[in-house]
C-alpha positions as CSV (number, residue, x, y, z in Angstrom):
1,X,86.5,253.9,-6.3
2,X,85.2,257.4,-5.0
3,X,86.4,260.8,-5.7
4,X,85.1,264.1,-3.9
5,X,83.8,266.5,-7.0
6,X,83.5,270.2,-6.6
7,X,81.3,270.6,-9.8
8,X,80.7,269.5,-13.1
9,X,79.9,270.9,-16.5
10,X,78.2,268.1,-18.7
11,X,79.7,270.4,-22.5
12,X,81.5,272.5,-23.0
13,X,83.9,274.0,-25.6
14,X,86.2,276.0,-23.9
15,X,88.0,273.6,-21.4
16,X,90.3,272.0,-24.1
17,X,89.6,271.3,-28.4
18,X,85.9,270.4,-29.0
19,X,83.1,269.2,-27.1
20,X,84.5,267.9,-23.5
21,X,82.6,266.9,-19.6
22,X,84.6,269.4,-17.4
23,X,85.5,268.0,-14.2
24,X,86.1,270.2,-10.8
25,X,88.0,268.3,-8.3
26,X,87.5,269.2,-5.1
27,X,90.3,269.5,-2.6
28,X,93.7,271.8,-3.1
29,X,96.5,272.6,-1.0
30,X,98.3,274.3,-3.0
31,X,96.1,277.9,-2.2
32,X,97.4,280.2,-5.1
33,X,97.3,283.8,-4.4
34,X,94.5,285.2,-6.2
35,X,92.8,281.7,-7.1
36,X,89.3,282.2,-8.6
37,X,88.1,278.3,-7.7
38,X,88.9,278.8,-3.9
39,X,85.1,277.4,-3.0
40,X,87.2,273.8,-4.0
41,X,90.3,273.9,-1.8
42,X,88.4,272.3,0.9
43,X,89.2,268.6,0.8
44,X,85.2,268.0,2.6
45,X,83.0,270.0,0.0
46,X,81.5,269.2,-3.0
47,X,80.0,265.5,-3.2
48,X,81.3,262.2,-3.1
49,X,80.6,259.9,-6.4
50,X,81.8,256.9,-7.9
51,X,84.0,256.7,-11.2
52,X,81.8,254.7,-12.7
53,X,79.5,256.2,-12.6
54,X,81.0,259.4,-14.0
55,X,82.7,257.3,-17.0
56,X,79.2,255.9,-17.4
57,X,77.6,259.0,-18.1
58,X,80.7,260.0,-20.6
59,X,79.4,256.9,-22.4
60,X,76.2,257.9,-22.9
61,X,77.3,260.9,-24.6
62,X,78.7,260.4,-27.8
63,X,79.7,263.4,-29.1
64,X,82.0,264.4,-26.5
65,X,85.8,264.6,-27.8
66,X,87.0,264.5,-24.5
67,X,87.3,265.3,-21.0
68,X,88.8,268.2,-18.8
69,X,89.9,267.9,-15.1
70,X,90.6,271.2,-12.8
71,X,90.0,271.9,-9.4
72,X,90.8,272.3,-6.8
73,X,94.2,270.4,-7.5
74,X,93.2,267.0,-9.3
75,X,96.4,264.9,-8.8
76,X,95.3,265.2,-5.1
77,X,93.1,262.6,-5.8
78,X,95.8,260.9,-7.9
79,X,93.8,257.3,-7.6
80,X,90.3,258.4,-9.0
81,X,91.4,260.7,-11.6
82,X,94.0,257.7,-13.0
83,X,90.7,255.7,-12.8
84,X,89.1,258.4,-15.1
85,X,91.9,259.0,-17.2
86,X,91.9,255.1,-18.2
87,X,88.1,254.9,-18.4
88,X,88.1,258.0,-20.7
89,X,90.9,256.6,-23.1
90,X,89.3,253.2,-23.0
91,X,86.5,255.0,-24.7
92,X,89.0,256.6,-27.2
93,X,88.2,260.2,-25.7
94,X,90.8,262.8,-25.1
95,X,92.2,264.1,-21.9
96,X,93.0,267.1,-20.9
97,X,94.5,268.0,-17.5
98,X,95.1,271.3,-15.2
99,X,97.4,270.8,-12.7
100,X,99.7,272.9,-10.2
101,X,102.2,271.0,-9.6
102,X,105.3,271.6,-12.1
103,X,106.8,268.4,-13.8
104,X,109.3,267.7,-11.6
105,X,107.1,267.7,-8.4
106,X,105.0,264.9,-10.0
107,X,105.3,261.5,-8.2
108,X,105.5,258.1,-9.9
109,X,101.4,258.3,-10.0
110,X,101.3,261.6,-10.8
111,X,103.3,261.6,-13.7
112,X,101.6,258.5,-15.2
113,X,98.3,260.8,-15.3
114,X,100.5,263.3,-16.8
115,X,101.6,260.7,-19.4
116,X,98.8,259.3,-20.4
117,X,96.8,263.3,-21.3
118,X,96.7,264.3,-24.2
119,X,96.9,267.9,-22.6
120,X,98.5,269.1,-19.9
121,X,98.7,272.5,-18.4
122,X,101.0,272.9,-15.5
123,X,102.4,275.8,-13.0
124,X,100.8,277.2,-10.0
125,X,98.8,280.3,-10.6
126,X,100.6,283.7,-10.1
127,X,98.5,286.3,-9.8
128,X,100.7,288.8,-10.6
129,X,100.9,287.0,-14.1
130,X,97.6,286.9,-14.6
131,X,96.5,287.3,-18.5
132,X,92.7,286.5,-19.4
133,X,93.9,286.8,-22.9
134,X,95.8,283.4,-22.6
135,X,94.2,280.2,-24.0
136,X,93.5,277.9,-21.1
137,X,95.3,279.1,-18.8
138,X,95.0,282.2,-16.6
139,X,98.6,283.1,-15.8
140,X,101.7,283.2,-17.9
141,X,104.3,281.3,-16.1
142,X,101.5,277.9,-16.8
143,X,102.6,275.7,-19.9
144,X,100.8,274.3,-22.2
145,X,102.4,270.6,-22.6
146,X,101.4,267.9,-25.3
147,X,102.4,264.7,-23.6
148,X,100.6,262.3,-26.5
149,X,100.3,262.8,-30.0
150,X,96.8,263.7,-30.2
151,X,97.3,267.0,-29.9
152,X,100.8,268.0,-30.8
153,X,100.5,270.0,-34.5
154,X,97.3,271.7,-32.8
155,X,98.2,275.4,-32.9
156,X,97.2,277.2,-29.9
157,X,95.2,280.5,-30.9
158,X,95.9,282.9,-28.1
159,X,92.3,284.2,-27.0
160,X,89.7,285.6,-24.4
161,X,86.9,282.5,-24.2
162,X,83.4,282.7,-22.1
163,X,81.2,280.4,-22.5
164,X,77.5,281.4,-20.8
165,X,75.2,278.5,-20.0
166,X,71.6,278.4,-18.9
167,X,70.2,275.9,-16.9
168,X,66.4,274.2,-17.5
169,X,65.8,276.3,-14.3
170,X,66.4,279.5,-15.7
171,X,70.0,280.0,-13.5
172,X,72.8,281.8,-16.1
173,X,76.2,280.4,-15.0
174,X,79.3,282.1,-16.8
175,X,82.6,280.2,-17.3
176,X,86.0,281.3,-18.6
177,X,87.1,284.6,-18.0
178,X,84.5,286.9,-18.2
179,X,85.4,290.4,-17.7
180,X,83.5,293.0,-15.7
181,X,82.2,294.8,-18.8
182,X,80.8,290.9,-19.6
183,X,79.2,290.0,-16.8
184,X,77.4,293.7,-16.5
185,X,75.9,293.2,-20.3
186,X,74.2,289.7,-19.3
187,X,73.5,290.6,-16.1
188,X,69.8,290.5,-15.7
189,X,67.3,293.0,-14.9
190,X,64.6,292.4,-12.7
């Protein structure tokens, strides 16, 4: 089975509770106003892999907690990312989910991925209720939900994360939101 991913981030530790593979899922119709991951709306970019191989490469990392999907809108691809979902539990690692769509939207298929997360944030973005202080989530109408016990006493520090990675090529990429003042005290000087 294939699935069209718009980027990938192999650990990190601010996409959900400990160390997690972060998944971008290309394709999104959704189009908030004032999305920051419009580079994967488009259902054609990113590249096209096999779930196996991605649940392969969580294998050989064992001391991932879990996994993270985002987009682009991930239960557009409501096939594959089942297929990850089950390989990732298989494995005994959590799941963790960002999706649009609110509950009641979600189809027979879509609510099964919903089911089977251990975290789920739902709610389109809203732009005009955007708050970077808000854990995992960027606007305040989103909800946090705890669809499996994994999770559910886990107390939800409200906080500002960034996480800054630097690649063996010497490329700085910046995740979370990073504020202005941030991004101008890493920025580098040639």
């Amino acid at each position: 089975m294939k699935i069209q991913i718009g980027h990938t981030l192999e650990s990190s530790e601010i996409y959900g509770p400990g160390l997690r593979s972060v998944l971008w899922v290309q394709g999104c119709t959704l189009a908030c106003k004032g999305c920051w991951n419009t580079q994967y709306w488009s259902s054609t970019g990113g590249i096209t892999t096999s779930v196996d191989e991605i649940v392969e490469k969580w294998a050989s990392t064992p001391e991932l907690e879990g996994i993270t999907l985002l987009g682009g809108e991930p239960l557009q691809q409501v096939g594959p990312v089942h297929a990850l979902i089950r390989g990732a539990r298989r494995m005994g690692l959590s799941v963790f989910l960002y999706t649009g769509y609110e509950p009641e939207e979600l189809s027979t298929d879509m609510l099964d991925c919903f089911n089977m997360s251990d975290i789920v944030v739902t709610g389109r973005y809203v732009h005009e209720l955007r708050n970077t202080n808000l854990r995992w989530r960027g606007s305040t109408n989103q909800i946090v939900h705890f669809p499996t016990p994994r999770y559910q006493a886990l107390d939800i520090e409200e906080q500002h994360e960034v996480e800054v990675h630097l690649s063996s090529e010497g490329e700085l990429s910046v995740y979370g939101y990073a504020t202005d003042e941030f991004l101008t005290s890493i920025e580098v000087k040639s």
